[in-house]
C-alpha positions as CSV (number, residue, x, y, z in Angstrom):
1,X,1.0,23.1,17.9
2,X,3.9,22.1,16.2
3,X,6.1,21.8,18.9
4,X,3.1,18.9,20.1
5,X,3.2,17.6,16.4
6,X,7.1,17.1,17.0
7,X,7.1,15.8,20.3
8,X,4.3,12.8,19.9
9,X,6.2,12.1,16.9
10,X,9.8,11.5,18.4
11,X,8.2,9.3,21.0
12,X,7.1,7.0,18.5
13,X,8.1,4.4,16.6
14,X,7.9,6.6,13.4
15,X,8.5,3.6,10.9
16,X,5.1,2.0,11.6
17,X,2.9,5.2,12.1
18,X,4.1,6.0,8.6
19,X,3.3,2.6,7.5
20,X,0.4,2.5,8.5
21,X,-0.9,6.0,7.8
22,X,0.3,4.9,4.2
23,X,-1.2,1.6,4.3
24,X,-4.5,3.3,5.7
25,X,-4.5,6.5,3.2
26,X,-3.8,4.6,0.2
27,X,-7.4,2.2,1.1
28,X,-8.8,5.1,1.3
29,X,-7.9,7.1,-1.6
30,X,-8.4,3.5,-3.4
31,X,-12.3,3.8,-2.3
32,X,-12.2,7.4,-3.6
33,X,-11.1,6.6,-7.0
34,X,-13.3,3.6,-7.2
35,X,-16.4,6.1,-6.4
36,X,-14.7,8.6,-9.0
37,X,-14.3,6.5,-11.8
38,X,-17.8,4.4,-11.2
39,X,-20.2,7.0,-10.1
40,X,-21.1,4.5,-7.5
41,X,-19.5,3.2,-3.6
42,X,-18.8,-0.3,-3.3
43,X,-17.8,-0.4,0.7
44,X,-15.6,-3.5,0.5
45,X,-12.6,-0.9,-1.6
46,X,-11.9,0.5,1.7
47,X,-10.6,-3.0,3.1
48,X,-10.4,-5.5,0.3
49,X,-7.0,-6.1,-1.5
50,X,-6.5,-5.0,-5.1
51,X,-7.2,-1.6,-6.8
52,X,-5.7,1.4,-7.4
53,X,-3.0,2.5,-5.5
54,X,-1.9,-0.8,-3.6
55,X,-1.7,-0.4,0.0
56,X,0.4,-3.2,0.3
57,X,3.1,-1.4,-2.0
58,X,2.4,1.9,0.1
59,X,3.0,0.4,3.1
60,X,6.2,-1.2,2.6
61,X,7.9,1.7,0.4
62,X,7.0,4.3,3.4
63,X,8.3,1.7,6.2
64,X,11.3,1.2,4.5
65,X,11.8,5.1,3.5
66,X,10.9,5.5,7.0
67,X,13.7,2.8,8.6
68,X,15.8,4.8,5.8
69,X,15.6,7.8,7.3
70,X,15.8,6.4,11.1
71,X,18.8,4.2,10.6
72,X,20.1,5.4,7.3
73,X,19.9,4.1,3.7
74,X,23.1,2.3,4.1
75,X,21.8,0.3,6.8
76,X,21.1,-3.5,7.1
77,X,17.9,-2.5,8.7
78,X,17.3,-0.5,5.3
79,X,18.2,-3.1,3.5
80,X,16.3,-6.2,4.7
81,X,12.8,-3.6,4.8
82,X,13.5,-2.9,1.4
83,X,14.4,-6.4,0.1
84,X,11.2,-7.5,1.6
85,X,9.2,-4.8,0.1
86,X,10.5,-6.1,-3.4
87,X,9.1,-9.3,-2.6
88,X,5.7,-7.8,-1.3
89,X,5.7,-5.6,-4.9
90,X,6.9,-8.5,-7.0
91,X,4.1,-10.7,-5.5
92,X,1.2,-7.9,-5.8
93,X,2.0,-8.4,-9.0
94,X,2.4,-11.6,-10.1
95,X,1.3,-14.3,-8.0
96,X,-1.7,-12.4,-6.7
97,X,-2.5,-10.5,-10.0
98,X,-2.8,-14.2,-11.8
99,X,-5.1,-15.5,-8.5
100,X,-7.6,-12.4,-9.2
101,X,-7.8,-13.3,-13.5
102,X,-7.8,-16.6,-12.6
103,X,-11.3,-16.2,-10.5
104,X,-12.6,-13.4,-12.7
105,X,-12.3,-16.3,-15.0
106,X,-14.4,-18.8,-12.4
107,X,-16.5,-16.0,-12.0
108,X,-17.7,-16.1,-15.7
109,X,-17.7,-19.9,-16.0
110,X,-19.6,-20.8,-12.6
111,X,-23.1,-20.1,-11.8
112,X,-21.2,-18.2,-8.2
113,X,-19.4,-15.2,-7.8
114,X,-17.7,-16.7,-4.5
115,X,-14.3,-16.4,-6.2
116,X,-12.8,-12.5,-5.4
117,X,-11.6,-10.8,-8.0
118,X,-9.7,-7.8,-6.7
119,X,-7.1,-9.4,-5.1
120,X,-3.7,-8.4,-7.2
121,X,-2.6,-5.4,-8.6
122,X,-1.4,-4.0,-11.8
123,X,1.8,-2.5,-12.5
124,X,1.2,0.5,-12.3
125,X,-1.3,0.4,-9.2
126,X,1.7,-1.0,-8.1
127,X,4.0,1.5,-9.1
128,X,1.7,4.7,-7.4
129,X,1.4,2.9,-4.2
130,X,5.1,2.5,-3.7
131,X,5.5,6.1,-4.7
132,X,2.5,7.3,-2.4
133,X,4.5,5.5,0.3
134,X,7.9,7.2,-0.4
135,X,6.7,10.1,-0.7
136,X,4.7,9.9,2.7
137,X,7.7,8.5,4.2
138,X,9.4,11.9,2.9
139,X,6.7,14.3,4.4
140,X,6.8,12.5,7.6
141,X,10.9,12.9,8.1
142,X,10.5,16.5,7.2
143,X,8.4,17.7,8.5
C-alpha cells in the first residue's frame, strides 16, 4: 500500500493536490468547529468564505510549502507562490475582514440580511490556516 501511496503521488502534480487537500480540509474542519462551538450545523461553513481556520490562507501556505519542496525554497517559483500568498493573507485580512463588519453593520441597520457577513478572517483564523497548510505541505513531502 505504500508503495501505491508513493507512486500516484509522484505522478502528480503534488503542489495542487496539497493545495487543495488543504484548501478542502481546512472548510471542513471550519464546519466542524462551527458545530463545536454552536451546538448547531449551519451547511453554508463548508463552502462559504470566513471562519475559522481560513482556507484561503491554508491553501496558499501548503502550495507554496509544497512548490518549496519541489523546486526548492530558494527558488523564484518559491518565491512568487509565496509573495502571492502574502497578498492572499494580507487581504483575508484586511480588505475582506472590513467588507464582512461593514455588512454585519447593514445587516443591523436594514430590514434584510442580504449582506454576508462571513466573508474575512481574523488574524489569527488567518494565522492557523497558513500553519494548517505548512504543516500539510510538510506531511505530504514526507511522507
Amino acid at each position: 500500500m505504500h508503495n501505491a501511496w508513493h507512486v500516484l503521488l509522484v505522478h502528480i502534480n503534488r503542489p495542487l493536490l496539497v493545495a487543495l487537500v488543504a484548501a478542502g480540509s481546512a472548510q471542513l474542519l471550519k464546519f466542524v468547529l462551527y458545530i463545536w462551538y454552536r451546538k448547531r450545523a449551519r451547511f453554508e461553513r463548508l463552502f462559504g468564505a470566513g471562519g475559522m481556520p481560513s482556507s484561503h490562507s491554508a491553501m496558499v501556505a501548503a502550495l507554496a510549502t509544497g512548490i518549496g519542496f519541489e523546486a526548492g525554497f530558494s527558488s523564484p517559483l518559491f518565491a512568487i507562490s509565496s509573495v502571492l500568498g502574502i497578498i492572499v493573507l494580507y487581504d483575508a485580512i484586511g480588505v475582506r475582514r472590513t467588507v464582512g463588519l461593514q455588512s454585519k453593520y447593514l445587516n443591523q441597520v436594514s430590514d434584510t440580511d442580504d449582506f454576508p457577513e462571513f466573508v474575512g478572517h481574523t488574524p489569527i483564523e488567518v494565522l492557523m490556516g497558513a500553519l494548517w497548510g505548512v504543516l500539510l505541505g510538510v506531511v505530504f513531502y514526507r511522507v
